[in-house]
C-alpha angles and dihedrals in degrees: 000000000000093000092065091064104234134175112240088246084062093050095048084055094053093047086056101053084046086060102033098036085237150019141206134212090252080059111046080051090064106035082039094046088216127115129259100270091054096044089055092046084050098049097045089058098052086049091056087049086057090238100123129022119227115232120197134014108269144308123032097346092058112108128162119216123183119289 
């Protein structure tokens, strides 16, 4: 993971959907401490870098599972 270069929020995201199979924006807010906007930010990233998958368009219904 370190040579991804990710934040240790990030890394604290990723070791929550290890242990909980997902994880939604509202989520990652909590176990990340950041805001929405930064969360999205955050999980988009790990997406591009091919870390998580997005499932779902967009809103509620929008979860991120490993890649």
């Amino acid at each position: 993971m370190d040579e991804l270069g990710l934040s240790e929020r990030q890394k604290n995201g990723i070791l929550f959907v290890k242990e909980n199979g997902r994880i939604t924006n509202s989520e990652y807010q909590n176990v990340a401490h950041v805001l929405k906007r930064e969360a999205t930010r955050d999980l988009a990233e790990l997406v591009e870098k091919g870390v998580l998958i997005k499932k779902g368009l967009h809103g509620k219904g929008v979860y991120y599972v490993l890649g």
